[in-house]
RODREN-259695 format. One record per residue (C-alpha): residue number from 1; x, y, z. Coordinates in nm, 4 decimals. Layout:
! RODREN-259695
<rec resi="NUM" u="X" v="Y" w="Z"/>
...
END
This chain:
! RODREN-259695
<rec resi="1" u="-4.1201" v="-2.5161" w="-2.0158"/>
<rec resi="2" u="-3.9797" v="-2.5706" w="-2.3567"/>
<rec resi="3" u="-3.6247" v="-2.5236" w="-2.3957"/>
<rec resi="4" u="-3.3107" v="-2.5406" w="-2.6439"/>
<rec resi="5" u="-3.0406" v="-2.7929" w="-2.4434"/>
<rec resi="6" u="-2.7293" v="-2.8800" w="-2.5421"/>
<rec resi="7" u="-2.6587" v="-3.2840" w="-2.4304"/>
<rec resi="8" u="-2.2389" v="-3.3031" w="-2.4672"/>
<rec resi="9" u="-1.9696" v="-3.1838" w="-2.6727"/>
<rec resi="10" u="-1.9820" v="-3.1732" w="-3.0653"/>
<rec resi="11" u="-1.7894" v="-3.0581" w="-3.3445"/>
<rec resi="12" u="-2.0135" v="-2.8191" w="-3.5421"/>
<rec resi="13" u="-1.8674" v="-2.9217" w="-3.9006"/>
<rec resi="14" u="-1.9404" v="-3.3101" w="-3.7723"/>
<rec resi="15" u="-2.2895" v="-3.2191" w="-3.5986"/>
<rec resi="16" u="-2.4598" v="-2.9259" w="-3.7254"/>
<rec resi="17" u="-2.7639" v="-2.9482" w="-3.5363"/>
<rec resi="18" u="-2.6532" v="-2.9523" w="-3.1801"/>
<rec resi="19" u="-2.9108" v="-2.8376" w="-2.9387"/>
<rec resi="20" u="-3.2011" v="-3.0384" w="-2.8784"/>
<rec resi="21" u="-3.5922" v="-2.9301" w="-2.8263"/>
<rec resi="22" u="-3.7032" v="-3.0043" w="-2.4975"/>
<rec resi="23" u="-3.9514" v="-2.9856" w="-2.1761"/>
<rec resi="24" u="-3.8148" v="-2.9248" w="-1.8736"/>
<rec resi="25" u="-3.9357" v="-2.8053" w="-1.5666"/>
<rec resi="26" u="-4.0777" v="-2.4550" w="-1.5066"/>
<rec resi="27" u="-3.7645" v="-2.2942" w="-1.2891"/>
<rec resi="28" u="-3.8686" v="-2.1759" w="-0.9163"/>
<rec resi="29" u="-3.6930" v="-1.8601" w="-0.7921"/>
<rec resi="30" u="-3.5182" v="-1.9092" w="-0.4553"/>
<rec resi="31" u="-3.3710" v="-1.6592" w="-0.2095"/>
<rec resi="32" u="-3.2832" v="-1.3596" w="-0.3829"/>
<rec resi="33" u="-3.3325" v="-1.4706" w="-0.7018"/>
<rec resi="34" u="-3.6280" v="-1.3492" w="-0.9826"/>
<rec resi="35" u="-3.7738" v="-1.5953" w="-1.2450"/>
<rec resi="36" u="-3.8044" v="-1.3899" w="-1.6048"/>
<rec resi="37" u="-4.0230" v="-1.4817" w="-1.8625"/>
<rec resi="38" u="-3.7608" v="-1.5151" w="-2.1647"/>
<rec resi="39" u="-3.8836" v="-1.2749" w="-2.4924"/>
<rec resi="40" u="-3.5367" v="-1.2548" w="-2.6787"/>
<rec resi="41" u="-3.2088" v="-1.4129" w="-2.6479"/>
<rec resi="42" u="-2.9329" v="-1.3248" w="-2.8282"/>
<rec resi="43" u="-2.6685" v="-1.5605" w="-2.9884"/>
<rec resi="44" u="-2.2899" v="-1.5527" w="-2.8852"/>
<rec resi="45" u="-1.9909" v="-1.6869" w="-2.9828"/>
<rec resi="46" u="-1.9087" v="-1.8100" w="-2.6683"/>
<rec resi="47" u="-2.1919" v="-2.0664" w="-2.7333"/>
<rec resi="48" u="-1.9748" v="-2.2159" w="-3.0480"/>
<rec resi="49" u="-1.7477" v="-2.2505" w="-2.7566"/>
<rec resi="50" u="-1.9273" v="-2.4283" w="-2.5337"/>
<rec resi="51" u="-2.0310" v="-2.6597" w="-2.7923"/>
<rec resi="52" u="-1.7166" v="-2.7380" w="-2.9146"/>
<rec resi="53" u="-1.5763" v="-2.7613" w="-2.5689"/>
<rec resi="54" u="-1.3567" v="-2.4841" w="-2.5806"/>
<rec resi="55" u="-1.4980" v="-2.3491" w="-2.2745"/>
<rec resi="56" u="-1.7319" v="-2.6757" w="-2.1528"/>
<rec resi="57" u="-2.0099" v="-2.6863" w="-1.9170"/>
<rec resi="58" u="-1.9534" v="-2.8427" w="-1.5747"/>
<rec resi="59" u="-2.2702" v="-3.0534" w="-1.6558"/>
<rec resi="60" u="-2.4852" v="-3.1922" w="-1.9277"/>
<rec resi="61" u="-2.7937" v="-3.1343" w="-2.0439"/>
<rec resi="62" u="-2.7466" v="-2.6904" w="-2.0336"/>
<rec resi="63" u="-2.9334" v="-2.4415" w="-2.1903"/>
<rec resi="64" u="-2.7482" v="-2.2530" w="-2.3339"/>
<rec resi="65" u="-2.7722" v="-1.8084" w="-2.3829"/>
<rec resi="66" u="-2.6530" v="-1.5489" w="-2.2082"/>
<rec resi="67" u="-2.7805" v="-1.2165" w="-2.3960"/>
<rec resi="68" u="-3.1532" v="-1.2283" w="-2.1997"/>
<rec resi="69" u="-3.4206" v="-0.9734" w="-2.2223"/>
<rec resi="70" u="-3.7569" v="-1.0836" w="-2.0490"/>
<rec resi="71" u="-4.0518" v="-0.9786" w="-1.7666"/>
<rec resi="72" u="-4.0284" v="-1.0776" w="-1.4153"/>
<rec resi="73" u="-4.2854" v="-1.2888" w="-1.3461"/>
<rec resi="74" u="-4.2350" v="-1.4236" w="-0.9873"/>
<rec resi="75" u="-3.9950" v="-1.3073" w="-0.6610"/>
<rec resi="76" u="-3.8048" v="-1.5397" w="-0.4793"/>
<rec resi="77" u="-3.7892" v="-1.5034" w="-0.1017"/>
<rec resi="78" u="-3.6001" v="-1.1785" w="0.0099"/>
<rec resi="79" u="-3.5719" v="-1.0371" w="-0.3876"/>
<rec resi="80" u="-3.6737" v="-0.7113" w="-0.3372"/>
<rec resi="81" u="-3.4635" v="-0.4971" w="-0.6509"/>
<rec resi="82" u="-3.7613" v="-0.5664" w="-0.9149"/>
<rec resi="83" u="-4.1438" v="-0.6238" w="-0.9112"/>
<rec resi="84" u="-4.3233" v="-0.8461" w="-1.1216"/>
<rec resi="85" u="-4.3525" v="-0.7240" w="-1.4896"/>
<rec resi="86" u="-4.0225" v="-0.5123" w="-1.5160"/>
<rec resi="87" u="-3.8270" v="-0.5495" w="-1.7869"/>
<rec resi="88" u="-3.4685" v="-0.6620" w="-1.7108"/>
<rec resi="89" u="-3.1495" v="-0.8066" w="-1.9191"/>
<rec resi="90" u="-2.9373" v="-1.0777" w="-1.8222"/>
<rec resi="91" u="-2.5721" v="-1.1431" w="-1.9087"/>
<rec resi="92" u="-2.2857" v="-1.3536" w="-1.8979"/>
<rec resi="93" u="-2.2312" v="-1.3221" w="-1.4886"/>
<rec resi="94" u="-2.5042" v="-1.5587" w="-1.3660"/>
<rec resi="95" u="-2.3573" v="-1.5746" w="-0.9953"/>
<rec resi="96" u="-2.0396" v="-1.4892" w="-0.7815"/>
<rec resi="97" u="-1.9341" v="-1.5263" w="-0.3936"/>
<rec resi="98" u="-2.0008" v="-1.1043" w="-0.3653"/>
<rec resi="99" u="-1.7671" v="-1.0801" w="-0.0818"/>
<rec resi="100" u="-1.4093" v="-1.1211" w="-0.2430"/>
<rec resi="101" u="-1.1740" v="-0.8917" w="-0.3364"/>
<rec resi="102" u="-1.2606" v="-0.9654" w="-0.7067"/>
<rec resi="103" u="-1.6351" v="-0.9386" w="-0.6139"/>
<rec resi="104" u="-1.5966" v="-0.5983" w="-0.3681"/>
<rec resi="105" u="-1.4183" v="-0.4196" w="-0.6962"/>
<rec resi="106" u="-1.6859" v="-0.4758" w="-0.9373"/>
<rec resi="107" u="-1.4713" v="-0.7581" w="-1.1030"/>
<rec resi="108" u="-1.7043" v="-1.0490" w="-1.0268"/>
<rec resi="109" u="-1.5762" v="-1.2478" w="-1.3775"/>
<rec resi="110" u="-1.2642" v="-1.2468" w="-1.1644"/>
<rec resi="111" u="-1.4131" v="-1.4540" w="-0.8571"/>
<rec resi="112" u="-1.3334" v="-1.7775" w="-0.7894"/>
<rec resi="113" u="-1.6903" v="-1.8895" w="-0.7514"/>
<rec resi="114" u="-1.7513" v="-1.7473" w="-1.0813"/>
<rec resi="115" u="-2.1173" v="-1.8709" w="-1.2463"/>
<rec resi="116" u="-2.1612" v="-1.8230" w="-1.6460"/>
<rec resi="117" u="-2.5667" v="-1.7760" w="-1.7596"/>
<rec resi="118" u="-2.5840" v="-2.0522" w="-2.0196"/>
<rec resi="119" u="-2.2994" v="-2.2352" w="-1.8870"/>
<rec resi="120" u="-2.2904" v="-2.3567" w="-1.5084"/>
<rec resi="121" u="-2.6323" v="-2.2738" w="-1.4722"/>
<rec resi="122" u="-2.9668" v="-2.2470" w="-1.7098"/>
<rec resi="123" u="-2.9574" v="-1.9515" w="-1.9955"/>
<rec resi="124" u="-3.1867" v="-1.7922" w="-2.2536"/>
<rec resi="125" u="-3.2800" v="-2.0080" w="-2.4730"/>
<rec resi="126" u="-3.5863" v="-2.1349" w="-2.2582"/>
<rec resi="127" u="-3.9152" v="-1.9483" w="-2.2254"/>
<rec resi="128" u="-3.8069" v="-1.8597" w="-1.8434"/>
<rec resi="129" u="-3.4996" v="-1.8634" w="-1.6285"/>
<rec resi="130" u="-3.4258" v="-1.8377" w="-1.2654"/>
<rec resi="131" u="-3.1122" v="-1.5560" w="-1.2124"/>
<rec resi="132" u="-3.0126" v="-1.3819" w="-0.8605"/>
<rec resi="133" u="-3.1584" v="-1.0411" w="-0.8567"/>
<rec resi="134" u="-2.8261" v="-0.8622" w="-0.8436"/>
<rec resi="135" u="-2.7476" v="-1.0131" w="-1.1876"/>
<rec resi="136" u="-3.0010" v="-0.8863" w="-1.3578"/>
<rec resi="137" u="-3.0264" v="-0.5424" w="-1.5388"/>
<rec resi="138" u="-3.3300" v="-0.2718" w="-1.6083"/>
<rec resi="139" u="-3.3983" v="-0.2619" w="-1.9942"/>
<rec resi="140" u="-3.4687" v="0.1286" w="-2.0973"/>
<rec resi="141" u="-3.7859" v="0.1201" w="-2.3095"/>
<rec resi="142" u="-3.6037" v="0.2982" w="-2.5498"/>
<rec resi="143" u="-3.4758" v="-0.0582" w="-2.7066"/>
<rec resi="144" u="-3.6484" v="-0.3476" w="-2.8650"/>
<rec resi="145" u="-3.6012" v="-0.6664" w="-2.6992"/>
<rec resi="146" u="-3.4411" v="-0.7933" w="-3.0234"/>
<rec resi="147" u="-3.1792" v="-0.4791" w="-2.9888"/>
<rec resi="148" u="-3.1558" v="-0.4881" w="-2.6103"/>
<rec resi="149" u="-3.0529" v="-0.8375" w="-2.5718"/>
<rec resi="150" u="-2.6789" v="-0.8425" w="-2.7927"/>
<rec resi="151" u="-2.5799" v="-0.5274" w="-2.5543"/>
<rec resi="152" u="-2.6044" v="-0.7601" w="-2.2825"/>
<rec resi="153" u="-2.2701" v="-0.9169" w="-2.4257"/>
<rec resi="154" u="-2.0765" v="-0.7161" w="-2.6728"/>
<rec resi="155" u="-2.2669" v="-0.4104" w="-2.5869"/>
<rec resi="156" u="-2.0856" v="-0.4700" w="-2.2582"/>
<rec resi="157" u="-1.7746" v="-0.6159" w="-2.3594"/>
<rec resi="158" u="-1.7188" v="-0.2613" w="-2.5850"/>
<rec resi="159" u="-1.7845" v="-0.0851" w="-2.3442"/>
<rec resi="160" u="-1.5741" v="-0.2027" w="-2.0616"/>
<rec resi="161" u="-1.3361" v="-0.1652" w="-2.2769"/>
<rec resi="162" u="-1.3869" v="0.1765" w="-2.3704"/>
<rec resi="163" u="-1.3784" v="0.2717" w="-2.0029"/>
<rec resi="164" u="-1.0496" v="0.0347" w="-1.9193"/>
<rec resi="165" u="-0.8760" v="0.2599" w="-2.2340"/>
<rec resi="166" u="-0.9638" v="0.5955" w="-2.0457"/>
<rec resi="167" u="-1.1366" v="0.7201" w="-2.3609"/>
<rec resi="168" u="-1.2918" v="1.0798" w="-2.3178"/>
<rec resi="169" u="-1.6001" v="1.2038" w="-2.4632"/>
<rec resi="170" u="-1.5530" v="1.3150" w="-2.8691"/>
<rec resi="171" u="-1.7973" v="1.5949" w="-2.9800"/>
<rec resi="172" u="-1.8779" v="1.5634" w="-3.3733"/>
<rec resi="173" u="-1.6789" v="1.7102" w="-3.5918"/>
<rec resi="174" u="-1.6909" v="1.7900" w="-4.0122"/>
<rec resi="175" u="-1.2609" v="1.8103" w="-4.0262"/>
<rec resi="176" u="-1.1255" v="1.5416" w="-4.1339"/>
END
């Protein structure tokens, strides 16, 4: 498959042009996971900070992107949560242990075993990518790919944060 891969740490004002074209193997779903044809990846900031080592991959070369929207085109062993040619979205949270406390309250960035898409394992900006199937997320058909794929971060990242402030529903009003 052809993929964007970042080889080691850069400065972007030194090395503009980080990420490098590439072939690399076609991924091969294992136990639980799905592989997804990639159609749009979105670009984060966090990638700035991978490349400038603010928050580094464990490992070199990485493909980097974590804002995924793409078709299922093969099931690992045991993935049973999608069939092949749904549309799902994949984010940030690649993989956790599941059975923590961190993990059993919905707070899987928490865990200790903590995986980042585009960081500790493979990301978007490939034509496919291998994720576990609890990571990944139905797409309504209501969205683009192209609109779909930035809610996967900072669509997310708002809202969690709307919900952590306790905000309640606002109808529309015309008083200022």
């Amino acid at each position: 498959m052809k993929a964007m891969v970042l080889r080691g740490i850069s400065q972007l004002a030194e090395e503009p042009d980080p990420l490098e074209r590439a072939t690399l193997p076609d991924p091969v779903p294992g136990e639980g996971e799905i592989l997804v044809q990639v159609s749009a990846c979105g670009v984060c900031h966090t990638e700035l900070d991978e490349i400038e080592g603010r928050t580094p991959p464990p490992r070199f070369p990485v493909v980097p992107g974590h804002q995924i929207v793409g078709r299922v085109t093969a099931l690992g062993s045991r993935a049973r949560r999608y069939a092949i040619g749904d549309r799902v979205g994949i984010g940030w949270i690649y993989a956790s242990c599941g059975t923590c406390r961190a993990c059993r309250t919905g707070h899987e960035n928490l865990c200790r075993e903590f995986r980042a898409t585009g960081r500790d394992a493979h990301g978007g900006y490939a034509e496919y990518v291998v994720v576990g199937e609890k990571f990944a997320y139905r797409i309504p058909e209501a969205f683009r790919d192209s609109e779909a794929a930035p809610l996967l971060c900072a669509g997310a990242i708002g809202y969690r944060s709307l919900r952590l402030a306790g905000t309640r529903s606002m109808k529309a009003s015309n008083k200022p």
